[in-house]
N, CA, C and O atoms as a printed pandas DataFrame, in Angstrom:
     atom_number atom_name residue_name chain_id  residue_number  x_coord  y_coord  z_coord
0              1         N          UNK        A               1  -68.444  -66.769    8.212
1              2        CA          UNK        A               1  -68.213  -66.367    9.577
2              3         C          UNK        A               1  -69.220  -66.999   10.527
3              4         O          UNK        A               1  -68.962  -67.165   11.720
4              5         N          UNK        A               2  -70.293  -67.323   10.005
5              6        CA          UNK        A               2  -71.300  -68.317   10.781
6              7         C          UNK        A               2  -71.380  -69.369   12.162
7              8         O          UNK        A               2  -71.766  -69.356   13.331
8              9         N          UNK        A               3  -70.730  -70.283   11.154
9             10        CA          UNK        A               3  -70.445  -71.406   11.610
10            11         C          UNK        A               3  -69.033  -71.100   12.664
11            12         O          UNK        A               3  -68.983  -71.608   13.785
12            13         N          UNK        A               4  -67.944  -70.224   12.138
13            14        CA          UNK        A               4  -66.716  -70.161   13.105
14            15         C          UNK        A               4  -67.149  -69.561   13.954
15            16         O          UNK        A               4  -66.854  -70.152   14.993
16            17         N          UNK        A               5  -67.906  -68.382   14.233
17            18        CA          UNK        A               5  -68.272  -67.372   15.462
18            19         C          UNK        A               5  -69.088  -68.351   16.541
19            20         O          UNK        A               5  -68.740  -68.452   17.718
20            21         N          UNK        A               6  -70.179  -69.026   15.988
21            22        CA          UNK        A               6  -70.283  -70.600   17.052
22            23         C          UNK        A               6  -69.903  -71.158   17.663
23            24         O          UNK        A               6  -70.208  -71.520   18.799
24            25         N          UNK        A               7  -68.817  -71.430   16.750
25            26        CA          UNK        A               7  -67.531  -72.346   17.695
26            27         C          UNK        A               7  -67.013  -71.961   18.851
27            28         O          UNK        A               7  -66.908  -72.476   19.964
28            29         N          UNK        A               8  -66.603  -70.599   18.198
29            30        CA          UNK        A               8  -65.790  -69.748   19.200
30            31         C          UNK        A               8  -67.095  -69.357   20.500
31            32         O          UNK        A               8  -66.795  -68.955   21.624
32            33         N          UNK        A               9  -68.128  -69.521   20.158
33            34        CA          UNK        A               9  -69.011  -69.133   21.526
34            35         C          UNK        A               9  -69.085  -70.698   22.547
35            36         O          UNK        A               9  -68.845  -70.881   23.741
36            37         N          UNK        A              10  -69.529  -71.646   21.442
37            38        CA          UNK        A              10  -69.229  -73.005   22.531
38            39         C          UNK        A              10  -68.367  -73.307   23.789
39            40         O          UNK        A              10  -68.444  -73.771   24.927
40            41         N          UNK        A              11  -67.052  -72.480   22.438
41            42        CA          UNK        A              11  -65.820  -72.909   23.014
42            43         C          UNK        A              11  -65.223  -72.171   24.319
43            44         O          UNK        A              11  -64.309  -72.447   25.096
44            45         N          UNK        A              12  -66.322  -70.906   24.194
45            46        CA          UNK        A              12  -65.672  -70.045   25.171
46            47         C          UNK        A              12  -66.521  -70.193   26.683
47            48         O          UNK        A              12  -66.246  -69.759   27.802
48            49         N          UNK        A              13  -67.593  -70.950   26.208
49            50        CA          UNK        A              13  -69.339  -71.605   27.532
50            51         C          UNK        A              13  -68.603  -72.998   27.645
51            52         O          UNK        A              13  -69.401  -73.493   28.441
52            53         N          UNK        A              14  -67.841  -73.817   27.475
53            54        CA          UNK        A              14  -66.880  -74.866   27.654
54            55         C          UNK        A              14  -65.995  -74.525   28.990
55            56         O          UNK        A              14  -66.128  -74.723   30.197
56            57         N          UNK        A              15  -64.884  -73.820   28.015
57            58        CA          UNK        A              15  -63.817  -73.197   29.198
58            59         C          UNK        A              15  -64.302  -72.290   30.346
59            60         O          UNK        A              15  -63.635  -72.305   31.380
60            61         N          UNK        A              16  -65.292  -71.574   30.280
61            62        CA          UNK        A              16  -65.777  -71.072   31.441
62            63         C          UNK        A              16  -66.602  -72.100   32.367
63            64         O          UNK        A              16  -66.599  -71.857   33.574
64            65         N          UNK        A              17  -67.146  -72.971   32.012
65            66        CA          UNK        A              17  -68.193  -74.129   33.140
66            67         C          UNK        A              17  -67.051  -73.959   34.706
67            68         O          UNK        A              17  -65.832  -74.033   34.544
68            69         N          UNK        A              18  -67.434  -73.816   35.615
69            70        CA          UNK        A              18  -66.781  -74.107   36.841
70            71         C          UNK        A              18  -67.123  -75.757   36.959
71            72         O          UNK        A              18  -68.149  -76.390   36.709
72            73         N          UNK        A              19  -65.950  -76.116   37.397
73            74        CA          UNK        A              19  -65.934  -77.414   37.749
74            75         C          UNK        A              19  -65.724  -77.333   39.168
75            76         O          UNK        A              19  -64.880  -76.502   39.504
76            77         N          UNK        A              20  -66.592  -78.355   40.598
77            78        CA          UNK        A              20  -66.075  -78.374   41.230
78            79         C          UNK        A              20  -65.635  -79.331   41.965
79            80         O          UNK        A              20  -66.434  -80.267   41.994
80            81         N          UNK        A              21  -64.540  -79.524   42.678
81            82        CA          UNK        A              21  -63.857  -80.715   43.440
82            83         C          UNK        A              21  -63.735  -80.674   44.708
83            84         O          UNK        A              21  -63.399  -79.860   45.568
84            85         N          UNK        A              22  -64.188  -82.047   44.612
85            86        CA          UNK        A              22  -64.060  -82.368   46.252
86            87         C          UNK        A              22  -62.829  -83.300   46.677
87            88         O          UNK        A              22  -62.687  -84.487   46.385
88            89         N          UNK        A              23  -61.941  -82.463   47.462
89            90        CA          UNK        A              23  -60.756  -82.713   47.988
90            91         C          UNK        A              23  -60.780  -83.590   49.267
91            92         O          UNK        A              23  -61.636  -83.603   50.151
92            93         N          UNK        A              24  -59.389  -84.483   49.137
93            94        CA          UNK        A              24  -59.119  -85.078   50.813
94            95         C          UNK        A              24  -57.527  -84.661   51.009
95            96         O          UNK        A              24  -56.673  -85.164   50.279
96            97         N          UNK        A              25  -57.227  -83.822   51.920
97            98        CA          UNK        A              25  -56.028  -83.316   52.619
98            99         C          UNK        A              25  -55.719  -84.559   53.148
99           100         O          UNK        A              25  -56.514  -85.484   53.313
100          101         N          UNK        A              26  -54.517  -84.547   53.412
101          102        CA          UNK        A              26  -53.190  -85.244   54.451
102          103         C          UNK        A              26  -52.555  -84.275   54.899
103          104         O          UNK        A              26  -52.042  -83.407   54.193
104          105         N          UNK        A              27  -52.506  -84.334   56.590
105          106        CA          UNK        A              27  -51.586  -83.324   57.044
106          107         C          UNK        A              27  -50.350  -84.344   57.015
107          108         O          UNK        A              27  -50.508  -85.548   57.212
108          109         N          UNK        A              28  -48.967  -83.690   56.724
109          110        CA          UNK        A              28  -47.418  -84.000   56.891
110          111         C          UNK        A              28  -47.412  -84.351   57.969
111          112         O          UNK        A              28  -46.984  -85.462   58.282
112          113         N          UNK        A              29  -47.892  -83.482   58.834
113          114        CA          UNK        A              29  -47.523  -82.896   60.269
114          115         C          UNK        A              29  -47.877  -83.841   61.404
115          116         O          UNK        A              29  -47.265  -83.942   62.467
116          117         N          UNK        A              30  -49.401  -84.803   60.871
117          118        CA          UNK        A              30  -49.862  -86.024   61.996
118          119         C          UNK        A              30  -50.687  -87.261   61.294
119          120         O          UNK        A              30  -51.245  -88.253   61.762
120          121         N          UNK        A              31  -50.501  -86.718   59.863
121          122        CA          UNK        A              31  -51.200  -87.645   59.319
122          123         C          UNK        A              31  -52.652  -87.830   59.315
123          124         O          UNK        A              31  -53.164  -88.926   59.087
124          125         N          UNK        A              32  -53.480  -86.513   59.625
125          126        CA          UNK        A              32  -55.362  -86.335   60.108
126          127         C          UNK        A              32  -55.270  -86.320   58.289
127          128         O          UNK        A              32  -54.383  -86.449   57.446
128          129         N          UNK        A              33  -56.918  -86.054   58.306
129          130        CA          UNK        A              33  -57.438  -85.940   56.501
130          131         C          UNK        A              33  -57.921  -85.078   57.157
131          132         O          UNK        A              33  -57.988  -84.972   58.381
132          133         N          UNK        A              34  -58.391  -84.221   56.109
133          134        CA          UNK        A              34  -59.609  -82.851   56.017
134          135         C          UNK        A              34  -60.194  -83.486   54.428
135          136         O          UNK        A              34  -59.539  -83.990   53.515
136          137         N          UNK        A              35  -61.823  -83.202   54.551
137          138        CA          UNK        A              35  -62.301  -83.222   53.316
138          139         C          UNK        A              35  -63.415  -81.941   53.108
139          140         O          UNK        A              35  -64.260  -81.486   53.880
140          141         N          UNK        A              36  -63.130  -81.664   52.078
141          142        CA          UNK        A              36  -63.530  -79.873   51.843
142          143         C          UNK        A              36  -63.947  -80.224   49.914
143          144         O          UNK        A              36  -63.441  -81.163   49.300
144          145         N          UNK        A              37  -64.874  -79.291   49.339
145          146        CA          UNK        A              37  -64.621  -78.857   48.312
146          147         C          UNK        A              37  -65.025  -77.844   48.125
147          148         O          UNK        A              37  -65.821  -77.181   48.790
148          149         N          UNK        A              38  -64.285  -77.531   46.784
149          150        CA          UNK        A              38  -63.786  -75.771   46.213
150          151         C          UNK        A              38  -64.090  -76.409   45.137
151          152         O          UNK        A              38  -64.283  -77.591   44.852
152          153         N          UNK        A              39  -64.111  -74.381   44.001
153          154        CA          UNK        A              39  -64.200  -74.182   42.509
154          155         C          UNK        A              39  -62.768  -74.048   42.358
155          156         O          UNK        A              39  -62.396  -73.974   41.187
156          157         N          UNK        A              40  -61.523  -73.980   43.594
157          158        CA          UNK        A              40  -60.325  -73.828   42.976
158          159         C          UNK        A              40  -59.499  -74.085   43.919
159          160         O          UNK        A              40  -59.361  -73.431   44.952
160          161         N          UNK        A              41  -58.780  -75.274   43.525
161          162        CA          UNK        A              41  -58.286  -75.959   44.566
162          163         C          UNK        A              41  -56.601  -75.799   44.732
163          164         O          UNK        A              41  -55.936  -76.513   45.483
164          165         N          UNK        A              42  -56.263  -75.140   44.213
165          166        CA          UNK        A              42  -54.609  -74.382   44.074
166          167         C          UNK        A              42  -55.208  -73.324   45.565
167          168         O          UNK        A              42  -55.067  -73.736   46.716
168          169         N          UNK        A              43  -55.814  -72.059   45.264
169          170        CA          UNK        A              43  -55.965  -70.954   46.074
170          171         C          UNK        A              43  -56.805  -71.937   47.481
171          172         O          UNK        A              43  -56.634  -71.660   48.668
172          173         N          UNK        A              44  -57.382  -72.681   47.152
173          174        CA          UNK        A              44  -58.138  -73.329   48.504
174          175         C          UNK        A              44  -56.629  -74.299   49.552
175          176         O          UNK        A              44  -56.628  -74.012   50.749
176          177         N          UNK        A              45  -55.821  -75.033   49.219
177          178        CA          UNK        A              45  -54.647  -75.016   49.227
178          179         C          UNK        A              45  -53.669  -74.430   49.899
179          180         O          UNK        A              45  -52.963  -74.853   50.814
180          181         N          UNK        A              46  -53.700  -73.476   49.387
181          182        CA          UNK        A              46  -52.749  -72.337   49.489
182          183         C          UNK        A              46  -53.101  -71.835   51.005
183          184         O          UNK        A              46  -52.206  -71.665   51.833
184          185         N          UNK        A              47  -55.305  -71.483   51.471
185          186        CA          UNK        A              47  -55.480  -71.432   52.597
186          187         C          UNK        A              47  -55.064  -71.908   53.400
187          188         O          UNK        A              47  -54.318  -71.385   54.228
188          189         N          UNK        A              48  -55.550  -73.387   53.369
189          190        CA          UNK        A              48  -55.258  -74.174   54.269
190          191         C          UNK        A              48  -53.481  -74.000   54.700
191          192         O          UNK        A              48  -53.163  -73.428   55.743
192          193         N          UNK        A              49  -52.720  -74.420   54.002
193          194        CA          UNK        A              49  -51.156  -74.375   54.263
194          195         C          UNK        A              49  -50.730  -72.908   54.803
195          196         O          UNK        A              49  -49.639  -72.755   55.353
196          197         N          UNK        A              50  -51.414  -72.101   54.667
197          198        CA          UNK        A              50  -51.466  -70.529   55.174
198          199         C          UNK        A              50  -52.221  -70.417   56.822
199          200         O          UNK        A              50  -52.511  -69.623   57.717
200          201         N          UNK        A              51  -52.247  -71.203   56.601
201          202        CA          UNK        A              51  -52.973  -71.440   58.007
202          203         C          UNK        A              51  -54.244  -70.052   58.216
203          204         O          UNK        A              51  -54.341  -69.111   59.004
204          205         N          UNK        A              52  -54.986  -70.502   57.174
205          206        CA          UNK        A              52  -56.316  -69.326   56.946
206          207         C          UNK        A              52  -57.315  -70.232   57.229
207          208         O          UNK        A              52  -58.283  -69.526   56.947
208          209         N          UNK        A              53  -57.798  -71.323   57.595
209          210        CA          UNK        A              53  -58.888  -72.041   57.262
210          211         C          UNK        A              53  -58.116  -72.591   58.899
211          212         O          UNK        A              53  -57.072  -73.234   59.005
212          213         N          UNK        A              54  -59.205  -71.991   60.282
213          214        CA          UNK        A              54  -59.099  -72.308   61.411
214          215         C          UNK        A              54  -59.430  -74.150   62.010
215          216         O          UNK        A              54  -58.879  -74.682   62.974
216          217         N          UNK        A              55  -59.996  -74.496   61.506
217          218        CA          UNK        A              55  -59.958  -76.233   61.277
218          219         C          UNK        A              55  -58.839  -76.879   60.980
219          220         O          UNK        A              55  -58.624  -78.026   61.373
220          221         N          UNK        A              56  -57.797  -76.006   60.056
221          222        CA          UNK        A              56  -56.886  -76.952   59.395
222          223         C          UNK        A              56  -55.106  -76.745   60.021
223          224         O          UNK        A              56  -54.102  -77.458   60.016
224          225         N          UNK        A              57  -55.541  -74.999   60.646
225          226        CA          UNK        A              57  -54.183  -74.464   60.870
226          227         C          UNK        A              57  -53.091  -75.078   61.369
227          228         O          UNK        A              57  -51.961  -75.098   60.881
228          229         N          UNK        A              58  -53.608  -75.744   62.692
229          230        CA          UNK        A              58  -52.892  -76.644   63.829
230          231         C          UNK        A              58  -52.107  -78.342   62.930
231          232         O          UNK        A              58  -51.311  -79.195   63.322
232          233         N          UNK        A              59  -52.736  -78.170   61.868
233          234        CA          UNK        A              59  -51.879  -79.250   61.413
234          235         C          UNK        A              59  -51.099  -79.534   59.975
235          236         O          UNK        A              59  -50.913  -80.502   59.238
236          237         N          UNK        A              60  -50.643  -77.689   60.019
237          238        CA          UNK        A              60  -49.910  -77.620   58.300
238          239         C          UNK        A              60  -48.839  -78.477   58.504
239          240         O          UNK        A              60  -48.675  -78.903   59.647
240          241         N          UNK        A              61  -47.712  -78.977   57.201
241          242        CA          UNK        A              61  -48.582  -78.299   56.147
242          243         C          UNK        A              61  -49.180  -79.640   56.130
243          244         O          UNK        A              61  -49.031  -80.549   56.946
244          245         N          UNK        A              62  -50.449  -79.575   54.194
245          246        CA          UNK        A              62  -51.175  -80.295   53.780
246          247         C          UNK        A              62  -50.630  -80.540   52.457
247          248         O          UNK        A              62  -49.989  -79.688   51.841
248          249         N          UNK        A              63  -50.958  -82.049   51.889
249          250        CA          UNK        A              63  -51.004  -82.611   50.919
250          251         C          UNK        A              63  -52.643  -83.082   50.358
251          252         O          UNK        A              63  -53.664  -83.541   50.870
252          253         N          UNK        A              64  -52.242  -82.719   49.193
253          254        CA          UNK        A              64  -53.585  -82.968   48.150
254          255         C          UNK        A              64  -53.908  -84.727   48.292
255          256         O          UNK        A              64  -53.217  -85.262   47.425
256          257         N          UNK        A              65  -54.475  -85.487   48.847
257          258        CA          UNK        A              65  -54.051  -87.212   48.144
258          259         C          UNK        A              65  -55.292  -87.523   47.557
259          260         O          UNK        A              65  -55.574  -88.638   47.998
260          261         N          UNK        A              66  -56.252  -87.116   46.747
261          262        CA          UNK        A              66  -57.588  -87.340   46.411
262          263         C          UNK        A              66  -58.345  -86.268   45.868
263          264         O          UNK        A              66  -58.759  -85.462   46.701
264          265         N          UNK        A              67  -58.633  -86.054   44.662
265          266        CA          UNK        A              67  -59.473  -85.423   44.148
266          267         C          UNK        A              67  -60.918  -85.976   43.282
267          268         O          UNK        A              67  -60.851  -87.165   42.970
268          269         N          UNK        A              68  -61.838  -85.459   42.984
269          270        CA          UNK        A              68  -63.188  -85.944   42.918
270          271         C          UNK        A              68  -63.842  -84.642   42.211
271          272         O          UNK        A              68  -64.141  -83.683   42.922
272          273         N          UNK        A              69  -64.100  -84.600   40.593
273          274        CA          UNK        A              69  -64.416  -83.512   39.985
274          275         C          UNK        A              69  -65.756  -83.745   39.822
275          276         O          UNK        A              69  -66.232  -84.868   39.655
276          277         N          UNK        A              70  -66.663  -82.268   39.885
277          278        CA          UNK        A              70  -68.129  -82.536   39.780
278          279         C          UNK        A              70  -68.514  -81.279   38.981
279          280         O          UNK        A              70  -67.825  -80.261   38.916
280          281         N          UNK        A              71  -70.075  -81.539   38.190
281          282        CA          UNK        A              71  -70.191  -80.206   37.595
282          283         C          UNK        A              71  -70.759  -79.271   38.137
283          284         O          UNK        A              71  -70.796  -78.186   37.557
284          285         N          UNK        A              72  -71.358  -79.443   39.404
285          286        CA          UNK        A              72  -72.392  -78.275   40.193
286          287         C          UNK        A              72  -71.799  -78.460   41.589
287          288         O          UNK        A              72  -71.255  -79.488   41.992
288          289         N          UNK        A              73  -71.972  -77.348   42.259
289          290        CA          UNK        A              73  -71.589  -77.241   43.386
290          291         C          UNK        A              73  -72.273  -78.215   44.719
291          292         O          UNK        A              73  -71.699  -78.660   45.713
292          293         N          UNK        A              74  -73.610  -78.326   44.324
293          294        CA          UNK        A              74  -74.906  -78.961   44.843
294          295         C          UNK        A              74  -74.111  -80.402   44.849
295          296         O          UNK        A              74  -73.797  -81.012   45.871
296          297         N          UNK        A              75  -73.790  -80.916   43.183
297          298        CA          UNK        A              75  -72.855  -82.228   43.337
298          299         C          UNK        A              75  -71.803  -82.774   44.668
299          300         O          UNK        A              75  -71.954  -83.711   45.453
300          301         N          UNK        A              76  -70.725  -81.781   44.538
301          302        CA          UNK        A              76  -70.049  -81.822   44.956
302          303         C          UNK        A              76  -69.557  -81.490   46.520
303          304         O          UNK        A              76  -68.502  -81.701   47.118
304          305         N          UNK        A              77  -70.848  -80.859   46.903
305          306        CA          UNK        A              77  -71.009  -81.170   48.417
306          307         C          UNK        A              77  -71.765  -81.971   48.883
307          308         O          UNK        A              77  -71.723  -82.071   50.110
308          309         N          UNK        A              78  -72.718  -82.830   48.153
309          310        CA          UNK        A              78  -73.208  -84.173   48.540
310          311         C          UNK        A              78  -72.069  -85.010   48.624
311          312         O          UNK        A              78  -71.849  -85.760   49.575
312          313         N          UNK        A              79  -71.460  -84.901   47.788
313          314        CA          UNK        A              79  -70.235  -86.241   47.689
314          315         C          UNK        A              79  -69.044  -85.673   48.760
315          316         O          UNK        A              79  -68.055  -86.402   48.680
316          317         N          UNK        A              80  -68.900  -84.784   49.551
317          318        CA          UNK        A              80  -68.505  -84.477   50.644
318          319         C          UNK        A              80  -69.103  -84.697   51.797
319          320         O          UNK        A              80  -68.367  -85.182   52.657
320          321         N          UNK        A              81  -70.131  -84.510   52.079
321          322        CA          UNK        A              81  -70.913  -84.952   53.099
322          323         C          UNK        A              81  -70.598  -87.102   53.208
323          324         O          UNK        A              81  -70.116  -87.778   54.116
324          325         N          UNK        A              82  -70.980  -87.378   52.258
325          326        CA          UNK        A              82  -71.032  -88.468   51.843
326          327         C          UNK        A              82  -69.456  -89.096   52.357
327          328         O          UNK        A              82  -69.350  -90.099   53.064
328          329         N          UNK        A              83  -68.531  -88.456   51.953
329          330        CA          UNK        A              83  -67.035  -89.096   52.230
330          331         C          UNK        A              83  -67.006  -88.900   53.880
331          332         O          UNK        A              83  -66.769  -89.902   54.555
332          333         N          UNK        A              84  -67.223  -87.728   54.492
333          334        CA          UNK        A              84  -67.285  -87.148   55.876
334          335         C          UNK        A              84  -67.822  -88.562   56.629
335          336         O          UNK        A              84  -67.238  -89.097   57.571
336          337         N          UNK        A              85  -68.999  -89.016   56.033
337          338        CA          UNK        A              85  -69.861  -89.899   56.941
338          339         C          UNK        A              85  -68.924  -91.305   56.812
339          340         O          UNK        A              85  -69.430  -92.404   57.040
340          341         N          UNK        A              86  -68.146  -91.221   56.599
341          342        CA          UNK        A              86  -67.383  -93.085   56.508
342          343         C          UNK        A              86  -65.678  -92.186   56.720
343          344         O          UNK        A              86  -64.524  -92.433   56.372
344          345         N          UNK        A              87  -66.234  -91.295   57.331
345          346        CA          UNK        A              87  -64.587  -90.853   57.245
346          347         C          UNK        A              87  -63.635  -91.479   58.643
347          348         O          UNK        A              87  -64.081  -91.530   59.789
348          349         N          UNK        A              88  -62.370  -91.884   58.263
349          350        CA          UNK        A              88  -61.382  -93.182   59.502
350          351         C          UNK        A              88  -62.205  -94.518   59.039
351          352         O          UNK        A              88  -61.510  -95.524   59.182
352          353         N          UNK        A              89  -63.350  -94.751   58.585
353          354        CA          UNK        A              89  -63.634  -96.262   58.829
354          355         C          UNK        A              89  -63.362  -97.028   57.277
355          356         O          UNK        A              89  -62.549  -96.557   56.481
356          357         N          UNK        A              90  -63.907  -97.867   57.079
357          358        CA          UNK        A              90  -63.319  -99.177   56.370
358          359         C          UNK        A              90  -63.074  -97.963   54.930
359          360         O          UNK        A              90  -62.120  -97.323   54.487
360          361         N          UNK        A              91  -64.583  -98.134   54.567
361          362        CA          UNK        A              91  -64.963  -97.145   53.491
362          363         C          UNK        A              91  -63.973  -96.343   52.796
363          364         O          UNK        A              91  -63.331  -96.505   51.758
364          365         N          UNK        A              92  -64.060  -95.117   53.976
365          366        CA          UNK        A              92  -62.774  -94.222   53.633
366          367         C          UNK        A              92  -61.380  -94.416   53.674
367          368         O          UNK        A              92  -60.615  -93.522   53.313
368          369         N          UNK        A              93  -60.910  -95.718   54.161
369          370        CA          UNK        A              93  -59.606  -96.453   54.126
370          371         C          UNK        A              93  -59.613  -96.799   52.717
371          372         O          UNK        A              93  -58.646  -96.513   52.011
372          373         N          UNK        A              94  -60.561  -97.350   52.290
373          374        CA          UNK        A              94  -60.986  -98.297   51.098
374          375         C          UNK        A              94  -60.871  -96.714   49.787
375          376         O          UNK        A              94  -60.000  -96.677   48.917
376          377         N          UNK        A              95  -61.593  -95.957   49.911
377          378        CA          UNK        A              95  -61.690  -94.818   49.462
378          379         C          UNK        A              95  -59.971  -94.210   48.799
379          380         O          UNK        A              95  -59.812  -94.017   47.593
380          381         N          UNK        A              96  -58.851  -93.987   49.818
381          382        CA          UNK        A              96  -58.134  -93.155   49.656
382          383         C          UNK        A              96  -57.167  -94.824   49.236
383          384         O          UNK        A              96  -56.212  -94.650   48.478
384          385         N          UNK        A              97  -57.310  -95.670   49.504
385          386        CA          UNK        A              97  -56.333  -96.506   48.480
386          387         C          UNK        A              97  -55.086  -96.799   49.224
387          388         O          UNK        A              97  -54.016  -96.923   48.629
388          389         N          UNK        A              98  -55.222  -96.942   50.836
389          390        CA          UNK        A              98  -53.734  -96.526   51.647
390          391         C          UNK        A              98  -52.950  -95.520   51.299
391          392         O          UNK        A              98  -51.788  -95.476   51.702
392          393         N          UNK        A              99  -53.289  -94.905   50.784
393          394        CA          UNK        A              99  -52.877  -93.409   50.771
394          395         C          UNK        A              99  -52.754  -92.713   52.136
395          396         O          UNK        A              99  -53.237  -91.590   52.280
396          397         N          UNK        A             100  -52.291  -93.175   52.876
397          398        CA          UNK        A             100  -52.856  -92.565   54.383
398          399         C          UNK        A             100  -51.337  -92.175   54.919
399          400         O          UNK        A             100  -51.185  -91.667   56.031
């Protein structure tokens, strides 16, 4: 039972790690980006298109076109800040792949 009860603890400090991602929205509606990240990007989503997240309301709905997974939260809002600062210019054109 040793060795299996291990496993099963790894396995269970594995599936729990929060991962988090840093997202780039497309509105349908005018074609703007929003870049945001969340630990859960279905319910973060769901805000935005709910028109709960006052930044985003005026231009539901939204499409996902870019995701960016990180293991700490600390990560993953540097690399938001980071996209923000080149955001419309070459960079972030270059970034989303004409995805636009």
């Amino acid at each position: 039972m040793g060795s299996h009860s291990g496993l099963v603890a790894c396995r269970a400090a594995a599936e729990s790690t929060i991962m988090y991602i840093v997202y780039i929205l497309r509105s349908k509606k005018n074609d703007k980006h929003y870049v945001g990240h969340t630990a859960d990007l279905n319910e973060r989503l769901r805000r935005h298109n709910g028109g709960m997240v006052k930044s985003t309301k005026a231009f539901t709905p939204w499409a996902v076109i870019l995701t960016e997974e990180f293991v700490t939260k600390s990560e993953a809002y540097k690399r938001e800040l980071e996209i923000k600062s080149y955001k419309g210019g070459f960079k972030f054109k270059e970034l989303i792949g004409g995805i636009a």
